[in-house]
C-alpha positions as CSV (number, residue, x, y, z in Angstrom):
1,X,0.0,0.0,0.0
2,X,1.1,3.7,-1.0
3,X,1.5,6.4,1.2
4,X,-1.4,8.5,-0.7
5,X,-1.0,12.1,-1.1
6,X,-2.7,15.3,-0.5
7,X,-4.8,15.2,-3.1
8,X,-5.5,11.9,-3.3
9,X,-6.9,12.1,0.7
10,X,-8.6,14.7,-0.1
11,X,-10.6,12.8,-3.1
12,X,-10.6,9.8,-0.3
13,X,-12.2,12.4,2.2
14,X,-14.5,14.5,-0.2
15,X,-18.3,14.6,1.5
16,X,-19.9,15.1,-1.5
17,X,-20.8,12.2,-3.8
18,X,-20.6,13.9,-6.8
19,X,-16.9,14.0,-7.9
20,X,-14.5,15.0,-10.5
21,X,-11.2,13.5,-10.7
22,X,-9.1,15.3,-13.5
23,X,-5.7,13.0,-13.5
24,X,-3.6,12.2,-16.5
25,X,-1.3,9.0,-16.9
26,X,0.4,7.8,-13.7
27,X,-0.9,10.4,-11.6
28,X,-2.3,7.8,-9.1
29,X,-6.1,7.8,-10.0
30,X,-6.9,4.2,-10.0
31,X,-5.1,4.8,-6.4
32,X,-7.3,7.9,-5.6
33,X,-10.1,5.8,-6.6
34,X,-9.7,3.0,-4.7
35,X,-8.9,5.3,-1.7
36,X,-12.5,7.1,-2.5
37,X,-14.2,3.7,-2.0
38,X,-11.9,3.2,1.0
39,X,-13.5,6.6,2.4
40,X,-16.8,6.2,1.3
41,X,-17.8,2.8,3.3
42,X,-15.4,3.8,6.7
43,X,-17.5,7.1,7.2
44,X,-20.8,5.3,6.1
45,X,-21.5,7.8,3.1
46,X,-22.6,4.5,1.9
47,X,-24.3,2.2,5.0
48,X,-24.9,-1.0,4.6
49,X,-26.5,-3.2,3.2
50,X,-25.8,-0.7,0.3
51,X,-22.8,-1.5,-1.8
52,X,-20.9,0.8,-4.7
53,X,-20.7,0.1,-7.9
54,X,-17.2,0.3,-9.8
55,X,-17.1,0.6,-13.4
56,X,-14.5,-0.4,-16.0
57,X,-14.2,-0.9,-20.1
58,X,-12.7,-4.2,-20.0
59,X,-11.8,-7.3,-17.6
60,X,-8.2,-6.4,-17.4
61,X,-9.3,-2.9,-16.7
62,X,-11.1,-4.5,-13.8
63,X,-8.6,-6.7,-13.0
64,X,-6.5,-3.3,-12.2
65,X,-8.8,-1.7,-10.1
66,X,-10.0,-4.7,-7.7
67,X,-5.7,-5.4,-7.4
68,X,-5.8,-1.8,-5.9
69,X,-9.2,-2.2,-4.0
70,X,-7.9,-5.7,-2.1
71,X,-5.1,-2.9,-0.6
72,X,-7.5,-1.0,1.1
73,X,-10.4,-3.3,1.9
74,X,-10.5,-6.8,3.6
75,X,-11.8,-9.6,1.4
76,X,-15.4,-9.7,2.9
77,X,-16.0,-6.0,2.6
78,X,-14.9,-6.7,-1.3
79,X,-17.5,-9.0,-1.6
80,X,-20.3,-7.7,0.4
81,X,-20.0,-3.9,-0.5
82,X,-18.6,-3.4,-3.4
83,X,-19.2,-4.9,-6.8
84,X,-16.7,-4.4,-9.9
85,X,-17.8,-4.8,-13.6
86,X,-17.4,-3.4,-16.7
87,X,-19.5,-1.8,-18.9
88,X,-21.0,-5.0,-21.3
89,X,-21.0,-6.9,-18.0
90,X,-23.1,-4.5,-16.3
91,X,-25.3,-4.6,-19.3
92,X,-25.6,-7.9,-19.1
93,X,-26.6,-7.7,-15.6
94,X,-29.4,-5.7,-15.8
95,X,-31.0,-7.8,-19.4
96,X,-30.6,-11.3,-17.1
97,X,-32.1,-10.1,-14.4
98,X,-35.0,-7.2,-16.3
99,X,-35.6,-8.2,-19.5
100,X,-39.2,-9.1,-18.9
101,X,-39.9,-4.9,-18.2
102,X,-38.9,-4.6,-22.0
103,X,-41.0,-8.2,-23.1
104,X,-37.8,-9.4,-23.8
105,X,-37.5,-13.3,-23.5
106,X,-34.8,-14.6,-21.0
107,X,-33.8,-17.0,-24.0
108,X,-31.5,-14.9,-26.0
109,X,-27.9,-16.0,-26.7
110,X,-25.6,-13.4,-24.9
111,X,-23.1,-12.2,-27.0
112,X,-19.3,-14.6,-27.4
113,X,-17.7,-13.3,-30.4
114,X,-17.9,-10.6,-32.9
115,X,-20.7,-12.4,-34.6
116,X,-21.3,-9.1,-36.8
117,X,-17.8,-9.7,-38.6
118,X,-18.6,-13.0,-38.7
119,X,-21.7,-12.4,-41.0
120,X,-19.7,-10.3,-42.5
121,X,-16.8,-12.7,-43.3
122,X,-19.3,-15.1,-44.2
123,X,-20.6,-13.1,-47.6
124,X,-17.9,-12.0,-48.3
125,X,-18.0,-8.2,-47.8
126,X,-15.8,-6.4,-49.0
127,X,-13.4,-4.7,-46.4
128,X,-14.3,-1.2,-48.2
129,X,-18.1,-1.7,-47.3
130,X,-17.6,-3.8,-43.7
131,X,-17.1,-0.2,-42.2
132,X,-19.9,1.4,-43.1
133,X,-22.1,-1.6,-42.2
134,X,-20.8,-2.0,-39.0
135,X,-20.5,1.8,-38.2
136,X,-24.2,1.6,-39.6
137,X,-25.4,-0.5,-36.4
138,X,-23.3,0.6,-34.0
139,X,-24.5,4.2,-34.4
140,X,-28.0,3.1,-34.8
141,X,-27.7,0.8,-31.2
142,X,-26.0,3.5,-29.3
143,X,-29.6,4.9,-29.6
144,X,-32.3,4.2,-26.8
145,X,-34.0,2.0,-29.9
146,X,-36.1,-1.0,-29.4
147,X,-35.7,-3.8,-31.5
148,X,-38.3,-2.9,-34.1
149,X,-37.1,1.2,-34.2
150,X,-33.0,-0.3,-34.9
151,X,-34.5,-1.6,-38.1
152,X,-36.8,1.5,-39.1
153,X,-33.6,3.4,-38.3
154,X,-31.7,0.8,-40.8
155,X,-34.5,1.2,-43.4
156,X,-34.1,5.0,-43.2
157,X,-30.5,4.7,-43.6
158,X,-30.3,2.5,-46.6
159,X,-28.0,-0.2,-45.5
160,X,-29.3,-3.6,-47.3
161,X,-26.9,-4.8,-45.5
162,X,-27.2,-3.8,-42.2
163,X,-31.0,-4.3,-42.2
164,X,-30.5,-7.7,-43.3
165,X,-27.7,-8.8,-40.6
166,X,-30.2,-7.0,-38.0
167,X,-32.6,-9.3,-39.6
168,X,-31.2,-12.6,-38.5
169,X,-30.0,-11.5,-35.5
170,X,-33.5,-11.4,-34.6
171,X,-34.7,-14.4,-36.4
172,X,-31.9,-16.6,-34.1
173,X,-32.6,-14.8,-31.1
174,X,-28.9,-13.6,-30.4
175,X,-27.9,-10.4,-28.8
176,X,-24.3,-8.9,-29.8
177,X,-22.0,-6.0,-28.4
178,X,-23.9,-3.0,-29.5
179,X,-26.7,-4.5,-28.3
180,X,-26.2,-5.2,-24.7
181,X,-26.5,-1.1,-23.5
182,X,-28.6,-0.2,-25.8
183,X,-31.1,-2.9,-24.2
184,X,-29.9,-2.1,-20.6
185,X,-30.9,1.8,-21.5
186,X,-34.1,0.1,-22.0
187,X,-34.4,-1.3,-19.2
188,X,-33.2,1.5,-16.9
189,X,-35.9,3.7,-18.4
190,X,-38.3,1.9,-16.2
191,X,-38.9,3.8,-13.2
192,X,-39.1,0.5,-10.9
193,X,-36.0,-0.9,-12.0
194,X,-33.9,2.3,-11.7
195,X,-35.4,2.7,-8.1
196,X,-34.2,-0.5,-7.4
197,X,-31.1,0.0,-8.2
198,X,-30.5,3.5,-6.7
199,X,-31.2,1.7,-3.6
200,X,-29.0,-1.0,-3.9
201,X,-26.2,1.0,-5.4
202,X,-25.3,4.2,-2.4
203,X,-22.7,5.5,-4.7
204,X,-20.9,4.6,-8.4
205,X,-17.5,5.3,-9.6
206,X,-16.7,5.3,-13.2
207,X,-13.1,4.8,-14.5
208,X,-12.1,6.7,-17.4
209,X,-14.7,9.3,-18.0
210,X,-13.5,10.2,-21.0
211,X,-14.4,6.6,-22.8
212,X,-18.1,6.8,-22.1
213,X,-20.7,7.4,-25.0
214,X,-23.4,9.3,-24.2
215,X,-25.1,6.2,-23.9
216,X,-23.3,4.9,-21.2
217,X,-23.4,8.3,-19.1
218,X,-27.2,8.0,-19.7
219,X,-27.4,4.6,-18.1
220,X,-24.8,5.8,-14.9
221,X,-27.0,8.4,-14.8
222,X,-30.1,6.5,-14.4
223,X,-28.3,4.5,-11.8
224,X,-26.3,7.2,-9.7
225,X,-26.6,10.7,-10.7
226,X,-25.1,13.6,-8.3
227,X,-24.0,9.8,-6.6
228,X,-21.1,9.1,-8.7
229,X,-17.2,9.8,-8.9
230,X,-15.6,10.4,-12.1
231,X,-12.1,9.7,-13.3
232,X,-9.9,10.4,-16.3
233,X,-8.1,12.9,-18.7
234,X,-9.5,14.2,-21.8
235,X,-5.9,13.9,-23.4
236,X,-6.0,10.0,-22.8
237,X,-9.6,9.6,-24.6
238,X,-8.7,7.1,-28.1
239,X,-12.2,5.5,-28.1
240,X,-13.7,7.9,-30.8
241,X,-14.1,4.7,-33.1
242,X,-16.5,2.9,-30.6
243,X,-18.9,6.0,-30.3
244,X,-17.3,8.2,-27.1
245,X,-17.6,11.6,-27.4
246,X,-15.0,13.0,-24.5
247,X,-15.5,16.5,-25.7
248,X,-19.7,16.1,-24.5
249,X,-18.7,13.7,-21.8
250,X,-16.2,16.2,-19.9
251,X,-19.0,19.4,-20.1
252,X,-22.2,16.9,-19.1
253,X,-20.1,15.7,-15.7
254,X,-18.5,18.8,-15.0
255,X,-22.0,20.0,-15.0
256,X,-23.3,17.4,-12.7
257,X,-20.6,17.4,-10.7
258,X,-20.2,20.2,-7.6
259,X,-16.7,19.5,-7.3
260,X,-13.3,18.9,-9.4
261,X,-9.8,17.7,-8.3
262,X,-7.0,17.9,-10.9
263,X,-3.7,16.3,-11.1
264,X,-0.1,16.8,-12.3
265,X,2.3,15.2,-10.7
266,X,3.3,11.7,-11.8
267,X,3.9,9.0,-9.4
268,X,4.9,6.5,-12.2
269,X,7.2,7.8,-14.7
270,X,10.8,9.1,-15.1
271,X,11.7,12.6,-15.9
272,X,12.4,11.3,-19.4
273,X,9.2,9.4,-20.1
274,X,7.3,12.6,-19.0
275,X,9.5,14.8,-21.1
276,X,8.2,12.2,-23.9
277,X,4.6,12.3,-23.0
278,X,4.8,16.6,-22.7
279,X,6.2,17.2,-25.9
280,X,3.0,15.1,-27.4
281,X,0.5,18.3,-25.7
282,X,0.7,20.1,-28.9
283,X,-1.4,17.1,-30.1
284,X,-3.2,15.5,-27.7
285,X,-4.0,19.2,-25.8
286,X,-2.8,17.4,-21.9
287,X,-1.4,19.2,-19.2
288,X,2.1,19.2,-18.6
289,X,3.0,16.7,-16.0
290,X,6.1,16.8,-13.4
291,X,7.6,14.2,-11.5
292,X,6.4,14.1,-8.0
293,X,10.5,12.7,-7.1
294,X,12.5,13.0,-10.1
295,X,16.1,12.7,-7.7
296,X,14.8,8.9,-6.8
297,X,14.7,7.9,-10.6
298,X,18.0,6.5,-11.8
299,X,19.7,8.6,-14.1
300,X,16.8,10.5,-14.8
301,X,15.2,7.6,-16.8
302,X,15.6,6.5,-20.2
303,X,14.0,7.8,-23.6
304,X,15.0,6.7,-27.4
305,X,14.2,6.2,-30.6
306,X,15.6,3.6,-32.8
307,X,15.5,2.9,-36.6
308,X,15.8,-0.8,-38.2
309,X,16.3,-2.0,-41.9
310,X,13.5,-4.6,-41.6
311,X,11.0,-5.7,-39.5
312,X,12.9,-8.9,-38.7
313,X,15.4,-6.8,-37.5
314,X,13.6,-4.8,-35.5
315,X,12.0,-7.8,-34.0
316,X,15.8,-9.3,-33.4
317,X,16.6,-6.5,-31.4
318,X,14.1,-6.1,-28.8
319,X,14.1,-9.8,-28.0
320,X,17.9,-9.2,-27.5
321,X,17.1,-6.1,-25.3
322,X,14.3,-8.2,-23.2
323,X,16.9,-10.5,-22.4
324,X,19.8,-7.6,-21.1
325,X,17.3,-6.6,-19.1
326,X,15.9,-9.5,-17.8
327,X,19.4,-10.6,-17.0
328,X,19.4,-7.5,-14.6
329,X,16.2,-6.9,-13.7
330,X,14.0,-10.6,-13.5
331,X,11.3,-9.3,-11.7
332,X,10.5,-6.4,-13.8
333,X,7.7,-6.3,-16.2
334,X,8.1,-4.9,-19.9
335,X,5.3,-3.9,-22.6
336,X,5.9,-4.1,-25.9
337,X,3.1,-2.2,-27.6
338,X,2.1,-1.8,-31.2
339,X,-0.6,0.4,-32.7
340,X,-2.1,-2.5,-34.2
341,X,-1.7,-6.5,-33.7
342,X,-0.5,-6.9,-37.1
343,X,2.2,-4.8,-37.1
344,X,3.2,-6.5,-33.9
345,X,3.0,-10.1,-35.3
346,X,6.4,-10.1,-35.9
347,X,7.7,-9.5,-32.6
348,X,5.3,-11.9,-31.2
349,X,6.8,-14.7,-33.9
350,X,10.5,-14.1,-32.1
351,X,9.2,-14.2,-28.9
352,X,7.6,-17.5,-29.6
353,X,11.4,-19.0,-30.6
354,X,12.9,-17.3,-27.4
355,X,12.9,-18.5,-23.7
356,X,12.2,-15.3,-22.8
357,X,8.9,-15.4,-20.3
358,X,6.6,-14.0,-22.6
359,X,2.5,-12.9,-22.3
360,X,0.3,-12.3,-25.3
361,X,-2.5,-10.4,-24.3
362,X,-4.6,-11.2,-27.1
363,X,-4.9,-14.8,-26.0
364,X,-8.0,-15.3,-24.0
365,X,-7.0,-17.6,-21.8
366,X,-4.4,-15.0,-20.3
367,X,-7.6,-13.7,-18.7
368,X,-7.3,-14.1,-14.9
369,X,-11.1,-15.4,-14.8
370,X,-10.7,-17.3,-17.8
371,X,-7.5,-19.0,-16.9
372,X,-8.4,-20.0,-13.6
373,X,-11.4,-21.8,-15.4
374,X,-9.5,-23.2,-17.9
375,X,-6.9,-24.9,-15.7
376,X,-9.5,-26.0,-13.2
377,X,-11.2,-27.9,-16.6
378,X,-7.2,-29.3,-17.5
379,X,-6.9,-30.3,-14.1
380,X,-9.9,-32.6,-13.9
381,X,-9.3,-33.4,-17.9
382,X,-11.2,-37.0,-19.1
383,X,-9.0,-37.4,-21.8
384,X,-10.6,-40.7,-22.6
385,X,-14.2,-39.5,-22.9
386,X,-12.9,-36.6,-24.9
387,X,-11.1,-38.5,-27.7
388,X,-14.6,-40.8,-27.7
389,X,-16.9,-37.8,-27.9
390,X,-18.4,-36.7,-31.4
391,X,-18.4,-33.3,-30.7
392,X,-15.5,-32.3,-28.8
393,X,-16.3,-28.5,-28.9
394,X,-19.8,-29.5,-27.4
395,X,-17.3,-31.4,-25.2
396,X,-15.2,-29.0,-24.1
397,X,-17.8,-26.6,-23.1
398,X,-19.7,-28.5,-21.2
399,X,-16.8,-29.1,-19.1
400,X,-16.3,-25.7,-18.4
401,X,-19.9,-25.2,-17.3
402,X,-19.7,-22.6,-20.5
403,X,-23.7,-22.3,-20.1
404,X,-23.6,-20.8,-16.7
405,X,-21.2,-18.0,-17.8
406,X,-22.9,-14.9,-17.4
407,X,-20.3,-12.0,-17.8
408,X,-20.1,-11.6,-21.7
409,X,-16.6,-10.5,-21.5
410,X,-15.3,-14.3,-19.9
411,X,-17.9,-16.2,-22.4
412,X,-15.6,-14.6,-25.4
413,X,-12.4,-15.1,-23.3
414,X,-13.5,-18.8,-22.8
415,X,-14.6,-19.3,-26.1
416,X,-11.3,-18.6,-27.3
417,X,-9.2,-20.6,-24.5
418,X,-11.3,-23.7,-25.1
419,X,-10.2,-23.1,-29.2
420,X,-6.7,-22.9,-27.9
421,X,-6.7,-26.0,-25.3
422,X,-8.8,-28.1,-28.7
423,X,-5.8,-27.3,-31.2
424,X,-3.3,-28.3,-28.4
425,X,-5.1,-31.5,-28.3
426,X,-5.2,-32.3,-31.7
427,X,-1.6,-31.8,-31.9
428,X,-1.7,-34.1,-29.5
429,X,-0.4,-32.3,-26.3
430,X,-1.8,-33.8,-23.2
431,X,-4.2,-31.9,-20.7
432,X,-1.4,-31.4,-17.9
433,X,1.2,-30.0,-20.5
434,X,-1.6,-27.4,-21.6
435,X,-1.9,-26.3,-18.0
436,X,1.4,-26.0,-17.3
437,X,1.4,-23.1,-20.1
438,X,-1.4,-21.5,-18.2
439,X,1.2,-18.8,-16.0
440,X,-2.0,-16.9,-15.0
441,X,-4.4,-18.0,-12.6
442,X,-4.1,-19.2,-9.3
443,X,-1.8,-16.7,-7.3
444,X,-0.9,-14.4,-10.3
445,X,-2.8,-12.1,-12.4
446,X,-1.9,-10.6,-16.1
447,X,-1.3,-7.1,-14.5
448,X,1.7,-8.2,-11.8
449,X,3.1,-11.0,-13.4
450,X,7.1,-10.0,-14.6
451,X,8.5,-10.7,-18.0
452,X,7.6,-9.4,-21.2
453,X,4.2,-8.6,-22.3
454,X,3.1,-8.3,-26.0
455,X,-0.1,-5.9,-26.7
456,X,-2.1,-3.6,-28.0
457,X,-2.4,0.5,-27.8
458,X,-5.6,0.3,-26.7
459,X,-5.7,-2.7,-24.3
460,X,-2.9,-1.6,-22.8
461,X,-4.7,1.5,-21.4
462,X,-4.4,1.8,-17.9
463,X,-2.1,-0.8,-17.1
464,X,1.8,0.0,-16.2
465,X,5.3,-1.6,-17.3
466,X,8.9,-0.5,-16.3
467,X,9.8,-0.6,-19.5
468,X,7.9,0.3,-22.8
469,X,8.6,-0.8,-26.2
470,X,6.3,1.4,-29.2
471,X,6.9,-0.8,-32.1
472,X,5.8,0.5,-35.8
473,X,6.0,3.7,-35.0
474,X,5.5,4.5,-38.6
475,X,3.1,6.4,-41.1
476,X,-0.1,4.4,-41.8
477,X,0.5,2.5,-38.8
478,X,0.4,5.8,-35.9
479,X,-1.0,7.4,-37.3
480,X,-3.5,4.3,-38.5
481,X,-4.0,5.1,-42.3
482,X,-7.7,5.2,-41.9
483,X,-7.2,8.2,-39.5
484,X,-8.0,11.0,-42.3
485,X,-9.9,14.3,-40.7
486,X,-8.3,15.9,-37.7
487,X,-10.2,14.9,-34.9
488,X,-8.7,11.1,-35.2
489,X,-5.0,12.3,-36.4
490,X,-5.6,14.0,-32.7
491,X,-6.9,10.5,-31.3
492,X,-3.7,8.8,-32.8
493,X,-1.4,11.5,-31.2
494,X,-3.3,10.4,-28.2
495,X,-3.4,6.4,-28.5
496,X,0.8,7.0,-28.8
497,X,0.8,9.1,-25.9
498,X,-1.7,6.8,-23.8
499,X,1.0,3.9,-24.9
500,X,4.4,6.1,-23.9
501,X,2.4,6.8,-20.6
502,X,2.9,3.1,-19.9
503,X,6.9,3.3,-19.1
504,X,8.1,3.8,-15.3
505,X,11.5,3.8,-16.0
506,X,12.1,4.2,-19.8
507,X,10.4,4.5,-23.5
508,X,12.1,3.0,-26.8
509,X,10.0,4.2,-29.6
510,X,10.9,1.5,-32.5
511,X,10.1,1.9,-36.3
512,X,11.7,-0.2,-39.6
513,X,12.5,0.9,-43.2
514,X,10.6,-2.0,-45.1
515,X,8.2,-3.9,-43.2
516,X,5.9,-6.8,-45.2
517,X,2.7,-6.3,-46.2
518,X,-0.2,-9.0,-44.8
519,X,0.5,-11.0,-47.9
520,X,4.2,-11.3,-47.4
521,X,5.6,-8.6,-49.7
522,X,8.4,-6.4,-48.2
523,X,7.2,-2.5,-48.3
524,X,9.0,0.5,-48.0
525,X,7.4,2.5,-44.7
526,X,8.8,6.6,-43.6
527,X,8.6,7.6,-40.2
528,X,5.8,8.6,-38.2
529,X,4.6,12.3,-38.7
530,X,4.8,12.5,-34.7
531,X,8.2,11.8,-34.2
532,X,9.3,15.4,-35.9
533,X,6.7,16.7,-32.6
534,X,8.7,14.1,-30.3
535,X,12.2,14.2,-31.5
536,X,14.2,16.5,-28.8
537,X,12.2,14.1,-25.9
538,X,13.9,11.2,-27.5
539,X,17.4,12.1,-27.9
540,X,19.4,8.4,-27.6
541,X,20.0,6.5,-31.2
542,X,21.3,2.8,-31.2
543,X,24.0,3.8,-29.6
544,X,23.0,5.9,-27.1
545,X,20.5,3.5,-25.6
546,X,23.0,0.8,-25.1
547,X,25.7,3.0,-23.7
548,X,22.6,4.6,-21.1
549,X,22.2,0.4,-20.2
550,X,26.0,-0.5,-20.1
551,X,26.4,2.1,-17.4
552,X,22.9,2.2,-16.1
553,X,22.9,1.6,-11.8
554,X,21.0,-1.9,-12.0
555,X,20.5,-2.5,-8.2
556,X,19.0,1.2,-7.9
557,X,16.7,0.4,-11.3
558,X,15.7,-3.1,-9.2
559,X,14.6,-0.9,-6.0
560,X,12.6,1.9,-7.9
């Protein structure tokens, strides 16, 4: 547990229930936040049996938060007075448990995959036309639409498509993404239920204002308006694509909201990873952050930029950097971060032939929830009955008790695991093997474990590494080439800044000459517009970066 500061007792001591926390990257929000659930149950702002409700946008989000909460509150109190879920989970929640106040049948299929792209992929669509399709229904469904208004809305629209998707939707009774909040807005609308749960519910606290849609305020709203605390940074909002609106957001809470508690002063990162993240403000339009102790960060941090030939090179050399680390530092934890999983796939390929310890965080069953019930299934494993059974995906889900999974988020996550432990199988790798491969689980979550961790910009968002590697940091890449007006060049400024924000101790931003295209063919790529903006934050080449490690104080590194 941290000593929390001024600031962040103050947020933990704030009478009001209506809150505004203002605090950029590594300022110690998720901290503040947990401290302002801490406060809120010890002075009985919320008495039982009234619990608070904590929002998040993902299940690793989630993960970070209740790692944060368990600091401050005893394991009963976690489970009587608090409750943790995201967004689609909440959703979910509320259609499971309400649906008949909308004459909604309790027999539609929750959500387990992207099953609009799979309709798509199915006729064929064209990539050019899958946007507007999909953008198409997820506009329509962030709408407080009924079933029958979506497809009036889809008619009015034009999209054959679209309507014809929505269509069988309907027809199979299945519910996807888009439309577990726009039914939970339904739902909410009732008087009787939103009573119900503004008594259950004393206070809420959402994480990461800025990456609500309107939708989704309108719901917390329903919920726990004037009751709920608010936290984020405008300059960290790169969730434009999935319909939030930051901008809105920001003016509707600080409306709601009697009081507002900014931060600037970074508890995470270096001198030299903030001087990174600051010379991005022209962009992203932040606030210039300071280190809260820059004297206790060993030679004021690291922060480079690097060129390769290829791709494969590029790869070659971070694997080779892992290691020197590693070989220093084994219990440290580094991120290596790529606009896009594509662009990344390399990396990942010459991680897979190293012995480095190594965590893809695309893989499902790297899901705490999901590999705890994956090696529970592996540990019990009937490998007999399997190889007999007809259907061994039927199989395999039945032995995970996939039915009973409510939370839309794990039914994905375990969809994909179970695919994963099946090809294993087939290649004939037995059930105990498999689980040994499971790191996560038991005593160890995604978030804490130490080695090197291969992701995403955006799921990487509100997590923390000691090192950061920003591979691809090239044109048509970040920015993404489908970034065209000015408001999303701004959002890509800000998905690079969100994933330099990452670092505690250093930032290597990484980019290659000629990288292959998807179907193999080597192609010429130029730098990344933003690295002109970033350049004098990022003075070490090659060279420099290895002469900063050769000399580097390891044992001080270790203790920061």
């Amino acid at each position: 547990m941290l000593t929390p500061t001024p600031k962040q007792l103050a947020i933990r001591d704030a009478k009001d229930l209506d809150l505004l926390v203002v605090a950029p990257a590594g300022c110690g929000k998720t901290e503040a936040l947990a401290l302002r659930v801490q406060g809120l149950l010890q002075r009985c702002a919320v008495a039982a049996p009234q619990k608070i409700l904590v929002t998040s946008f993902s299940n690793r989000a989630r993960d970070n938060i209740k790692e944060r909460l368990r600091s401050y509150l005893p394991p009963l109190v976690m489970r009587d007075r608090v409750s943790v879920v995201n967004f689609h989970g909440l959703a979910a929640r509320l259609i499971r448990a309400h649906a008949n106040v909308i004459g909604m049948s309790p027999d539609w299929v929750l959500p387990e995959s992207d099953w609009v792209g799979d309709q798509l992929r199915k006729r064929d669509t064209s990539w050019s036309d899958r946007g507007p399709i999909q953008e198409a229904l997820r506009v329509t469904k962030q709408e407080p639409y009924d079933d029958d208004a979506v497809e009036a809305e889809l008619r009015r629209i034009g999209n054959a498509t679209a309507l014809e998707i929505e269509e069988l939707r309907k027809a199979e009774m299945r519910l996807t993404y888009d439309d577990l909040p726009r039914l939970a807005e339904l739902i909410v609308a009732n008087e009787a239920v939103a009573d119900l749960y503004v008594s259950h519910f004393g206070a809420v606290v959402v994480d990461e204002f800025q990456d609500l849609t309107p939708q989704q305020l309108r719901i917390v709203n329903r919920i726990g308006y004037k009751r709920t605390t608010y936290g984020g940074d405008l300059a960290q909002g790169i969730y434009g694509f999935a319909g939030a609106q930051p901008t809105q957001i920001d003016r509707a809470i600080r409306e709601e909201c009697s009081r507002v508690i900014e931060f600037s002063d970074s508890h995470r990162s270096s001198p030299a990873v903030l001087g990174m993240v600051n010379s991005l403000i022209p962009l992203t339009s932040g606030q210039v952050l300071t280190s809260a102790d820059p004297a206790s960060w060993p030679s004021g941090g690291l922060a480079g930029s690097i060129a390769h030939q290829t791709a494969d090179d590029e790869a070659t050399w971070i694997v080779a950097m892992a290691k020197a680390i590693l070989s220093h530092v084994p219990n440290q934890r580094m991120g290596v971060v790529a606009r896009t999983g594509p662009r990344r796939r390399f990396i990942d390929a010459a991680f897979a032939e190293s012995d480095v310890p190594h965590f893809r965080w695309d893989d499902g069953v790297l899901d705490t929830d999901t590999a705890k019930l994956v090696r529970a299934v592996l540990a019990r494993f009937d490998s007999l009955s399997y190889n007999k059974a007809a259907d061994k995906v039927a199989f395999l889900r039945n032995a995970a008790g996939f039915e009973t999974i409510t939370d839309v988020d794990v039914r994905k996550s375990t969809i994909d695991a179970l695919g994963w432990v099946q090809d294993l199988l087939a290649e004939g790798i037995q059930a105990q093997d498999i689980r040994t491969r499971i790191k996560i689980g038991d005593s160890s979550t995604l978030i804490t474990s130490p080695g090197v961790h291969l992701l995403s910009g955006h799921v990487g968002k509100g997590q923390q590494f000691d090192w950061v590697f920003v591979v691809g940091v090239e044109e048509d890449f970040i920015p993404f080439s489908m970034a065209t007006t000015p408001d999303e060049v701004t959002e890509e400024a800000r998905v690079l800044s969100v994933m330099i924000s990452r670092a505690r101790h250093g930032v290597i931003l990484s980019r290659a000459a000629s990288v292959p295209t998807n179907g193999g063919y080597p192609r010429s790529r130029s730098a990344s517009r933003f690295l002109r903006t970033i350049a004098t934050a990022a003075p070490l080449d090659a060279a420099g970066i290895i002469a900063w490690f050769e000399v580097a104080d390891w044992n001080a590194i270790a203790k920061r």
